[in-house]
C-alpha positions in Angstrom: 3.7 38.6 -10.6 4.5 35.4 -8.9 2.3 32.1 -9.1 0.8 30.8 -6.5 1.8 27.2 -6.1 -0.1 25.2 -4.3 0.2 21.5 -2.2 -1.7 18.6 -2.4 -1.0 15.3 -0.5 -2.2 11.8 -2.1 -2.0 8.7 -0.5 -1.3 5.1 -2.5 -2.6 2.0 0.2 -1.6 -1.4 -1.5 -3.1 -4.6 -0.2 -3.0 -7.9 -1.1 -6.0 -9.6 -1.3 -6.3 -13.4 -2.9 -2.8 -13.1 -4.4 -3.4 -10.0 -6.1 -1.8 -6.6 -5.3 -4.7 -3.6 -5.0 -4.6 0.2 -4.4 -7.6 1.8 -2.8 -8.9 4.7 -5.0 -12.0 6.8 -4.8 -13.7 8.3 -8.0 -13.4 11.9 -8.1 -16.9 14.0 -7.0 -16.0 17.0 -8.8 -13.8 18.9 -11.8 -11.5 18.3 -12.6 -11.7 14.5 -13.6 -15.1 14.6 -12.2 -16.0 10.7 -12.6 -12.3 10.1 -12.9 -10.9 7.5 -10.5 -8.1 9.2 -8.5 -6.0 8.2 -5.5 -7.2 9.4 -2.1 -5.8 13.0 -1.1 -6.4 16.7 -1.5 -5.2 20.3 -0.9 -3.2 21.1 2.4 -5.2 23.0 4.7 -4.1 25.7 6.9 -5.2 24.4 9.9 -2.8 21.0 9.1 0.4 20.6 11.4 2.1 18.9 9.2 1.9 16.9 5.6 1.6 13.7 7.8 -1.4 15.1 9.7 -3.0 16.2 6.1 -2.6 13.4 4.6 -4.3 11.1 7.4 -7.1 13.6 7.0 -7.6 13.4 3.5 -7.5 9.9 3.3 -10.1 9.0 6.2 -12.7 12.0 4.8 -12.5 10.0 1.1 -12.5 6.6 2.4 -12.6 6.0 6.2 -9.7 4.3 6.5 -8.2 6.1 9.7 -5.1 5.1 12.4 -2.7 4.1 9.6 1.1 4.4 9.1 1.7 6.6 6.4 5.6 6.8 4.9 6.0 10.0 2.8 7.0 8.7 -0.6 8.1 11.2 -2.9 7.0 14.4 -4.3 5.6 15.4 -8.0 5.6 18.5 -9.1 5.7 18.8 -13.0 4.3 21.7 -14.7 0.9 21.0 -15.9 0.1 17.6 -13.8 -3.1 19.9 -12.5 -5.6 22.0 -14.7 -6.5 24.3 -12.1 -2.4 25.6 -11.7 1.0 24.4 -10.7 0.7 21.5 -8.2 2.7 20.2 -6.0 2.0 16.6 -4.4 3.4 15.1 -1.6 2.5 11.0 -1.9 2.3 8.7 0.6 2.7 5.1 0.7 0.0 3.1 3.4 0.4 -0.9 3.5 -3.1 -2.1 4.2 -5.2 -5.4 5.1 -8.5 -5.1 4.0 -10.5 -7.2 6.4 -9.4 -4.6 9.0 -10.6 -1.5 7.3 -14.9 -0.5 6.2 -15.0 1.5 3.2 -17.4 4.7 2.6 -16.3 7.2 0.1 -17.2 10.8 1.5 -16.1 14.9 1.4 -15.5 15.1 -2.2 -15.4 11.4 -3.3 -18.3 9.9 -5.1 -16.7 6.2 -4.4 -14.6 3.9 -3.1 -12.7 1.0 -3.8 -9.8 -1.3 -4.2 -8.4 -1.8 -7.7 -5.8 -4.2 -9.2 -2.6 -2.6 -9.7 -2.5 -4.4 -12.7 -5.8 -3.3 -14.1 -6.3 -0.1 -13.4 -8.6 2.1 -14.6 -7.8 5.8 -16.5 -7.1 7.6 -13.2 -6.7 11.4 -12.5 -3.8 13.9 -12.7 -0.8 11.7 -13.0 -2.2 9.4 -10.3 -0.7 6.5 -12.6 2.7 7.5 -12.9 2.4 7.8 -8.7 1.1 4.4 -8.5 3.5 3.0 -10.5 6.4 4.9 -8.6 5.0 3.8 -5.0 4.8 -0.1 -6.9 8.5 0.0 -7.5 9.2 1.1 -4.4 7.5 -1.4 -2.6 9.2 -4.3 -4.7 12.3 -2.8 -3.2 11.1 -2.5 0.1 9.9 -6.3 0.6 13.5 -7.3 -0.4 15.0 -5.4 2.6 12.0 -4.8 5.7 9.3 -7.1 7.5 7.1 -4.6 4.8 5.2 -7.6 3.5 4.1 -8.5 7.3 2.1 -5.4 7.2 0.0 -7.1 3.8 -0.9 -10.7 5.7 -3.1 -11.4 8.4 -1.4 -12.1 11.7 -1.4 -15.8 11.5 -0.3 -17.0 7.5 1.0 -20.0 6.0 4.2 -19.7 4.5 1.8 -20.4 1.2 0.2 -16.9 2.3 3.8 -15.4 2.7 5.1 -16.6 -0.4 1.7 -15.1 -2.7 2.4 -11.8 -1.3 5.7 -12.0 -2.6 4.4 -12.5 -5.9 1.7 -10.4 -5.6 4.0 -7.5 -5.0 6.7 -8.9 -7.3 4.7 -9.7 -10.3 6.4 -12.8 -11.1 6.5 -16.4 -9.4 9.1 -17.5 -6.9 10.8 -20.8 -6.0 8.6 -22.1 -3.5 11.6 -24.2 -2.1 14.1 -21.4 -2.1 11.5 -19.4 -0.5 10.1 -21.3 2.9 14.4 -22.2 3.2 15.4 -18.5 3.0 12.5 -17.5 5.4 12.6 -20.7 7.6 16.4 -20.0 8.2 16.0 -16.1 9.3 14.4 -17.3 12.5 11.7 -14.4 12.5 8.5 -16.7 11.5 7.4 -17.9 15.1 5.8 -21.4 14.3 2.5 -22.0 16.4 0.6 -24.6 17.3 -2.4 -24.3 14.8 -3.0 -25.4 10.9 -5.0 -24.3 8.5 -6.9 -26.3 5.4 -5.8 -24.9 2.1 -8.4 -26.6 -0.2 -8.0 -30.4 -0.5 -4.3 -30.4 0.4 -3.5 -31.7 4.1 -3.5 -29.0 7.1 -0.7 -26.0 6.9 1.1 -24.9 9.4 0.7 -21.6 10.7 3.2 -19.2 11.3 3.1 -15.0 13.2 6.1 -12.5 12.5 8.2 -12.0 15.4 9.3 -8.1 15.2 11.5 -8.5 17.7 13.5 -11.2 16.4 13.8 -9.4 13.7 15.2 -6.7 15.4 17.8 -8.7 17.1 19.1 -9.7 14.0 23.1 -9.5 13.4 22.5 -8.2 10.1 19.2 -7.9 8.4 18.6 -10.5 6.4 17.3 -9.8 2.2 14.6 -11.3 0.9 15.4 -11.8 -2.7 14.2 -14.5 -4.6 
């Protein structure tokens, strides 16, 4: 007799929020891990087009958080990484500001909220191992894509810029090395406004030109 094997989709969203790298995960409404913290997703449905179109819904009925770009991940399937039979999930990686986005946890989520990757709670299924998949990923992805423009406001301070870096990298970078590098690209658009950080004198602000950065030559890396 053949096992039925069934598809889930999960969604990891990462923001950065005061120089600290979050994921948004809702506690779980019913077994299994009822209570558990868990990462926004659920079964395929039938009437779902495609994984993409699943995964949107799952993650706006759990959280609200709707009109997103989601980038299919990778997929888990190990024997055993869901009680109720063999699983397999589809994850998705979302890069998130939070300002932009109201919370309410809903459908089969008792809660909602955003979480420090680096103190997270005991989460559901193997929810950690996903989150610490779609975190290595993303350190990659910063180093080669305008990914860290989707984790900043649209006007920053290369003091903004540079704490996302380390936010995502877990480590501090050469502040000098950094505003060269980035300077040099060409695709920070300096404007015509400052900010005050603190008790330091204004900052300049800066926006990401996507189109310079598609003119590029060749792409520039962001290692640091």
């Amino acid at each position: 007799m053949a096992t039925e094997i069934k598809v889930t989709v999960d969604t990891v969203a990462f923001s950065v929020e005061q120089g600290v790298l979050e994921v948004l995960l809702v506690k779980r409404k019913f077994d299994p891990f009822k209570s558990n913290w868990a990462l926004p997703g659920g079964f395929v449905d039938e009437a779902d087009t495609t994984l993409d179109q699943a995964a949107a819904r799952e993650l706006k009925e759990e959280t609200s958080v709707s009109d997103v770009f989601l980038e299919q991940l990778y997929t888990f399937g190990d024997r055993g990484r869901d009680p109720r039979g063999r699983t397999i999930s589809v994850a998705y990686l979302a890069l998130l500001r939070q300002q932009e986005f109201e919370l309410r946890a809903s459908s089969d989520a008792s809660g909602v909220a955003w979480w420090p990757v680096n103190e997270l709670p005991q989460l559901a299924f193997d929810h950690h191992e996903i989150v610490g998949y779609a975190h290595k990923r993303l350190k990659y992805k910063i180093e080669y894509s305008p990914a860290a423009f989707s984790l900043i406001a649209a006007k920053f301070t290369l003091r903004d810029l540079q704490l996302v870096y380390e936010s995502v990298l877990s480590r501090a970078v050469d502040n000098r090395n950094f505003r060269k590098k980035f300077l040099n690209t060409g695709v920070l658009e300096e404007l015509d406004e400052t900010t005050q950080e603190g008790s330091f004198r204004p900052a300049r602000l800066y926006s990401f030109s996507e189109d310079r950065f598609e003119k590029l030559p060749d792409r520039p890396v962001f290692v640091f």
